[in-house]
N, C-alpha and C positions, 0 to 999 in steps of 0.2 A: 448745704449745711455741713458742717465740718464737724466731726463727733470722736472725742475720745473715751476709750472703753476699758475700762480694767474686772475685770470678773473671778472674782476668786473663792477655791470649791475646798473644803477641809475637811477630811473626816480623821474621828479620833477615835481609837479605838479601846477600849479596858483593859484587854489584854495585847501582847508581841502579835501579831498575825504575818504570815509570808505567800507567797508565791501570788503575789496582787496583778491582774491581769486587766488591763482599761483601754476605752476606747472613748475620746474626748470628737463631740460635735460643736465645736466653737469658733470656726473659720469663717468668716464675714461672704459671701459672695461676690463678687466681683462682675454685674452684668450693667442692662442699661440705665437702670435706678440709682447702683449706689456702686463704687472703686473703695475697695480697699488697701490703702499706699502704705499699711506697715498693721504686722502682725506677729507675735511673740508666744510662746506656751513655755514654761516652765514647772518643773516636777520637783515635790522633795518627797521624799528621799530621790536624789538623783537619777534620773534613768534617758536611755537614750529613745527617741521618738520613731515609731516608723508612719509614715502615710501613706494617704490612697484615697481613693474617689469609689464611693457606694454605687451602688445599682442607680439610686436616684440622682446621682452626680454631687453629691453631700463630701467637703472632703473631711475626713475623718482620720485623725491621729492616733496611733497607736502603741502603749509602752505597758511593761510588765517589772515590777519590785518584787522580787527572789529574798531577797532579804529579812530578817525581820523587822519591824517596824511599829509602832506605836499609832505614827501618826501619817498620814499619806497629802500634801498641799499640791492643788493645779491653779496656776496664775496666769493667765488669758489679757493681754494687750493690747487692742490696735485702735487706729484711726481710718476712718473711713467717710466720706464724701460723698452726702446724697443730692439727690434730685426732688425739686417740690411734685408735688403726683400733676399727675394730666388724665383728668376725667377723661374716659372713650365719649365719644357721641356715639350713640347707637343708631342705627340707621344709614351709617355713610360706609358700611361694609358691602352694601351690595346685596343684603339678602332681607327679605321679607321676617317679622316676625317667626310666618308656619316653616318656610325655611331652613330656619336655624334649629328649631326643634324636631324637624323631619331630618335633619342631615346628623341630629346628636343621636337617631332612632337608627342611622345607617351601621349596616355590618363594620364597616370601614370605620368609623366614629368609634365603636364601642371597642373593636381591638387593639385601634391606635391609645385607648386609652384605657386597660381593661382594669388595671392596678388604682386606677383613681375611680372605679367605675363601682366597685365592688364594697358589698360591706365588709368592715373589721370589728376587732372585738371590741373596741370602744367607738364605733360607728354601725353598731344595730340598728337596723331598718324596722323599729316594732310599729305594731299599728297606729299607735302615738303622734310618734315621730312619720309615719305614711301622712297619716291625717292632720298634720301639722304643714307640711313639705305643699299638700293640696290643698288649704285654705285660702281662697281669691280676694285679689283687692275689694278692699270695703269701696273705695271709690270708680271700682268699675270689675263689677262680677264675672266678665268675662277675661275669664284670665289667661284662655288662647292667644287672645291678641298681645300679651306682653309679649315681650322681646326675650332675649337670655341672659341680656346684664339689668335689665329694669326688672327681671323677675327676685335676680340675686341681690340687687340691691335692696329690695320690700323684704326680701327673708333677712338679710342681716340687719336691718333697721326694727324687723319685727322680734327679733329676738332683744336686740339693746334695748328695747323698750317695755318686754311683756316680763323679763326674766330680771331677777335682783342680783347683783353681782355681790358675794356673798364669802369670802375667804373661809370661814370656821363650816361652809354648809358642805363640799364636797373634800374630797383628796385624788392623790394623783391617777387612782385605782378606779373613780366615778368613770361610766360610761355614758352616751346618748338617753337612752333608756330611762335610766335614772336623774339624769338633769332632766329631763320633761317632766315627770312626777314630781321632783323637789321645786322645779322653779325658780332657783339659783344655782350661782355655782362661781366658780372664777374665768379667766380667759381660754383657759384648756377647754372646758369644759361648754362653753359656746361656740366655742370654733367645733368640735366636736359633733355639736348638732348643728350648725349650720352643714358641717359634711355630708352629716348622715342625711340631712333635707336633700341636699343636691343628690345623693346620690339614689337615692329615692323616684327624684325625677326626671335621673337619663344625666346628670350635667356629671362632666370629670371635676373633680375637688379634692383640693391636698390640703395639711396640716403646717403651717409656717410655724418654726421658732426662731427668735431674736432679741430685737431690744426696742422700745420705745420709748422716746426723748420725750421727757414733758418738765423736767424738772424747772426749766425758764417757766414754765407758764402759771407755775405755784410760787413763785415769786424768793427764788433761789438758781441757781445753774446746776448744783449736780441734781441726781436722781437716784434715789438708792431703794429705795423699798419695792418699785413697780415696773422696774426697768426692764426685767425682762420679759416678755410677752410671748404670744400667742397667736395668729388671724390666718386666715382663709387663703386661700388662691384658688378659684371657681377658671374653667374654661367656657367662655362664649364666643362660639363660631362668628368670624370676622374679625373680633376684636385680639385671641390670643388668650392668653394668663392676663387673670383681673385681679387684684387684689384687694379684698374685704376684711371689716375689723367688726364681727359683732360686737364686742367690749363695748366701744368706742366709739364716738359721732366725730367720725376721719377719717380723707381718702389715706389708703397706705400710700405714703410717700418720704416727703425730705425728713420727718420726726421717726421711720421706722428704718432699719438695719437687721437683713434677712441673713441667718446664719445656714437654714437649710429646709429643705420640704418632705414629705413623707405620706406614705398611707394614714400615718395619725401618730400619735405624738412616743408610739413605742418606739417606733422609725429613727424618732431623730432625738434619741431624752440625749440633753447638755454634755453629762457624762455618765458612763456605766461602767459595771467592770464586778467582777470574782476574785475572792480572796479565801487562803484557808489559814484558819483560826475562832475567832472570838465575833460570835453573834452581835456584840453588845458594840454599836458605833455611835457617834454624833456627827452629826454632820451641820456643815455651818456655812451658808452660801452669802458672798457679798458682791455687790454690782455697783458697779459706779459711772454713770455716765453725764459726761462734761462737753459740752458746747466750746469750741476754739474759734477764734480768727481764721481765714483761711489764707 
């Protein structure tokens, strides 16, 4: 599927503010899923970009406004060319269920992965969330015998289904902790405890943000309100990086376009940045995503 993308960030401010310092995560990845053949960033007030590639291979733009300024505009372009998803089979990696859970328990397992392994501040491990993470299949109590992607798949299907997706219930500041108490939340906010589940039970797990196309399937092409998203990437021995969508009843695939991964979603927010002057901003985010011919 062939997708184009225009993503545009605006903050306005009351008063002049200067010496504005930002660090844009809006660069498509480029792996076995999905090519990125054209990508653009543009700044106003004017300024020149530096880049570079984060600790977690995130590549990350960099630009600073000295000047004063009112109003600060980042304009994000590209097209990008995915892949429809391909479900793993479980079972044809060569390792038995207890296996793959004894090799995630290995010294080796936990330091090759220790940054995905660990909680964060929005991925608290509370009792909750423990006793949530160790709740067994209803259709078969022994939940040894799962696998590591059949485990990950019942926890993200169990959150799409027990949790209310909810816009006005959480903000960007909600942690794990407190989506299990509320019970809703948005896509942050599920991916969120889908991590802090896995991480709960020995499995590495990162924070994806992006975009996800659905605008064709509401009976239009573009997509503007929901486009950007949220979802999981869980490791299962054999299989590699799996990607999971609590949101959502969908493999990640040819409808999602990954911008970058992280310990949780502080790792990787769209755009940040520091400025001295005037408290007082609006910010006004627009996403546009368009289905092409290829």
């Amino acid at each position: 599927m062939k997708l184009c993308i225009s993503h545009t960030t605006e903050y306005s401010y009351m008063n002049p503010v200067m010496d504005s310092v930002n660090e844009i995560r809006l660069t498509p990845f480029t792996n076995e899923q999905q090519s990125c053949y054209q990508h653009s960033i543009s700044v106003e007030p004017n300024a020149p970009l530096f880049s570079y590639d984060d600790y977690f291979g995130n590549r990350v733009h960099a630009f600073s406004v000295n000047d004063q300024h009112r109003k600060l505009v980042i304009r994000t372009q590209m097209t990008v060319v995915t892949k429809e998803a391909v479900k793993p089979v479980e079972g044809q990696e060569g390792m038995t269920p207890k296996q793959a859970w004894d090799w995630l328990a290995t010294d080796g397992a936990m330091n090759r992965f220790a940054e995905y392994l660990l909680p964060t501040e929005y991925t608290g491990i509370t009792p909750e969330v423990a006793a949530f993470a160790e709740t067994p299949l209803q259709s078969d109590p022994n939940e040894k015998e799962l696998g590591v992607y059949s485990w990950l798949l019942y926890v993200s299907n169990r959150i799409r289904n027990e949790f209310v997706y909810d816009p006005e219930a959480t903000n960007v500041h909600t942690i794990a902790g407190d989506m299990m108490r509320r019970r809703r939340g948005v896509c942050q906010d599920f991916a969120h405890l889908m991590i802090a589940a896995c991480r709960s039970k020995g499995v590495p797990a990162r924070y994806v943000s992006g975009y996800h196309f659905v605008g064709d399937l509401r009976g239009g092409n573009a997509d503007f309100e929901q486009a950007s998203h949220a979802w999981v990437e869980a490791y299962a021995p054999g299989l590699g990086w799996c990607g999971f969508d609590p949101t959502n009843d969908a493999l990640v695939g040819e409808r999602y376009v990954k911008l970058g991964h992280g310990r949780d979603y502080k790792d990787i927010v769209p755009v940040k940045g520091v400025y001295r002057g005037t408290s007082e901003a609006n910010l006004k985010v627009k996403v546009d995503v368009r289905r092409v011919e290829a």
